[in-house]
Every structure is written in C-alpha cells, then in structure tokens.
C-alpha positions in Angstrom: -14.6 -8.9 -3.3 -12.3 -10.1 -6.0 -8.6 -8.1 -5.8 -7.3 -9.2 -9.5 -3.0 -7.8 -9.2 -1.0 -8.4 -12.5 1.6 -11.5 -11.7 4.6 -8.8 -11.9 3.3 -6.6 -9.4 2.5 -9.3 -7.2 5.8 -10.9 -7.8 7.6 -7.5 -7.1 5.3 -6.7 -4.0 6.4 -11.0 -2.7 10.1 -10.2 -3.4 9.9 -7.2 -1.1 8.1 -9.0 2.2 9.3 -12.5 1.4 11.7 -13.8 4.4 13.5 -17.3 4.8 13.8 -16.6 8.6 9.9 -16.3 9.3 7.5 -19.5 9.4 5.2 -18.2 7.5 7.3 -17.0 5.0 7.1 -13.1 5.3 8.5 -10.4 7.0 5.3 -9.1 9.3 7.1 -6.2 10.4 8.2 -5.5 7.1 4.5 -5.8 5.7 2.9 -3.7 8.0 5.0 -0.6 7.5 4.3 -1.3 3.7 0.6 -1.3 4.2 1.1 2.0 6.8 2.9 3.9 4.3 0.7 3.1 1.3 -2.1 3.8 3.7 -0.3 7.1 4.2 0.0 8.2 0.6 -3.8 7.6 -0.1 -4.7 9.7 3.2 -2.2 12.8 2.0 -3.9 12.2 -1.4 -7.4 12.5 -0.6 -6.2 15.4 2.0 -5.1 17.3 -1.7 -8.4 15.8 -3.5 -10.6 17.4 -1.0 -8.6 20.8 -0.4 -8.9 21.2 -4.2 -12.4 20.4 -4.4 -13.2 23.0 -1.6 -11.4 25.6 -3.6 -13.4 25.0 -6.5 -17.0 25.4 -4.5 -15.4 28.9 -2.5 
C-alpha cells in the first residue's frame, strides 16, 4: 500500500505532533489521541452512512 499526502498536509499534520522534548521527535501521546479522534469521526460517519442507507431500503 502506497499512502501518497500532499507536502502541505503532511507539513501541517508534522507541525501538530512534532516535539523537541521526545527522542524520536514526536509527541506519542499527542499522536495517538489524533489518530483516536480521526478514528472517531470516520466511526460516527459510517454510523450516519449506514442509518441512511437503512432508511432508504425500509
């Protein structure tokens, strides 16, 4: 699997987890809640997909 992100998303996405402090050069606690909430809004989204898509075969 290729993931192909334009260079000003990924820059904008690296600004926001980026941290001097860490060794590895993010914030890991900062990334996982990032990933958790994006992971959230797909869930509530397909929640709506499928709720519509049940109305339309009632």
């Amino acid at each position: 699997m290729t993931l192909t992100i334009p260079d000003e998303k990924y820059e904008a996405i690296l600004k926001q987890i980026e941290s001097k402090e860490s060794p590895v050069g993010i914030d890991a606690g900062k990334t996982h809640v990032l990933i958790l909430h994006k992971l959230l809004e797909i869930e509530q989204r397909l929640e709506r997909l499928e709720a519509a898509v049940n109305q339309r075969n009632d």
